[in-house]
N, C-alpha and C positions, 0 to 999 in steps of 0.2 A: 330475701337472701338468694332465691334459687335465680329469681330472676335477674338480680344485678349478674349473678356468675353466668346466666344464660346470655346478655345482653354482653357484657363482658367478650365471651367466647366469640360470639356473632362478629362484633367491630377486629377483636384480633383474625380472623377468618377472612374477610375483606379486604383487612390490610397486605396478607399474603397474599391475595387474589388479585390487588392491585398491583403488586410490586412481582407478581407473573406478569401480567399485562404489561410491565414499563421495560423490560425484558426483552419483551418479543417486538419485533418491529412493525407487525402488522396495525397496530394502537400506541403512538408514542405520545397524543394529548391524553390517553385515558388516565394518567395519574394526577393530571392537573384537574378533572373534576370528580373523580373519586375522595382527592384529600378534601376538596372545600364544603361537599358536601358529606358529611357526617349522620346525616340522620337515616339516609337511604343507601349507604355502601354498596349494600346487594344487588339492589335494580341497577344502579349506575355499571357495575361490573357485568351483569349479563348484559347490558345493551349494549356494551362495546364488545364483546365475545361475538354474540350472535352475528352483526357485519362483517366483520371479520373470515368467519364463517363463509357467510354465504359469497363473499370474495374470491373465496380460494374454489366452491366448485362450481361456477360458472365459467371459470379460466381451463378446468380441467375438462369438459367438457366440449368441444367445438361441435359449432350450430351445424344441425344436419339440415341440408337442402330437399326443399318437399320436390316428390317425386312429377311426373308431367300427369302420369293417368294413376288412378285409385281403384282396384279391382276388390268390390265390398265383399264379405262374408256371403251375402244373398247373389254374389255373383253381376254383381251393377256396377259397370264401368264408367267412372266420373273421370274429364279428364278438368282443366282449371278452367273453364267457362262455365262448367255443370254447378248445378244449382247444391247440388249435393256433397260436391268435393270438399269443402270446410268442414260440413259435420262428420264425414266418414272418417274414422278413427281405427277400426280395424279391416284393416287390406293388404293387399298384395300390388305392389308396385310394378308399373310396366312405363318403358320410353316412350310406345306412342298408343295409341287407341286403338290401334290395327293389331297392333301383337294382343292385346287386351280382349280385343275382341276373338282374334284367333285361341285365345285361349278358353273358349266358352264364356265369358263372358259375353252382357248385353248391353245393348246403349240405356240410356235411361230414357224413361217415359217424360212427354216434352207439355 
């Protein structure tokens, strides 16, 4: 009994979930395979959410352009020929090598 009323609940909970998704214009197929399949309502709805999703913040976002030189934590000035400029992750940005290096920074070891 608990379970038909659990099972019950679940399918009506889906069904609003789908008939949000036909709503919104970001997912206008997701209600043609939400109704056909029946057995899985729940997966089929979050996999259409989550694209969705991730649609909206890559848009919000614009791609930032990597800098020319990479001034590391340790002070080692990568500029994009340097072996190291990829892996470096936290630095201080400079336009050329010169101002990099005038800022105490060092070239890297070759």
């Amino acid at each position: 009994m608990l379970k038909t009323s659990l099972i019950t609940a679940l399918l009506a909970f889906s069904g609003l979930v789908a008939q949000a998704q036909a709503q919104t214009p970001a997912a206008p197929a997701a209600p043609a395979k939400t109704s056909a399949s029946a057995a899985a309502p729940a997966k089929t709805a979050s996999a259409t959410v989550a694209p969705a999703a991730l649609k909206v913040k890559p848009a919000a976002s614009a791609p930032k352009a990597e800098p020319e030189v990479k001034k590391s934590n340790n002070g080692i000035c990568h500029d994009k020929a340097s072996k190291g400029y990829k892996s470096t992750k936290n630095f201080t940005e400079f336009k050329t090598m010169d101002d990099c290096l005038k800022s105490g920074g060092r070239a890297p070891k070759k």
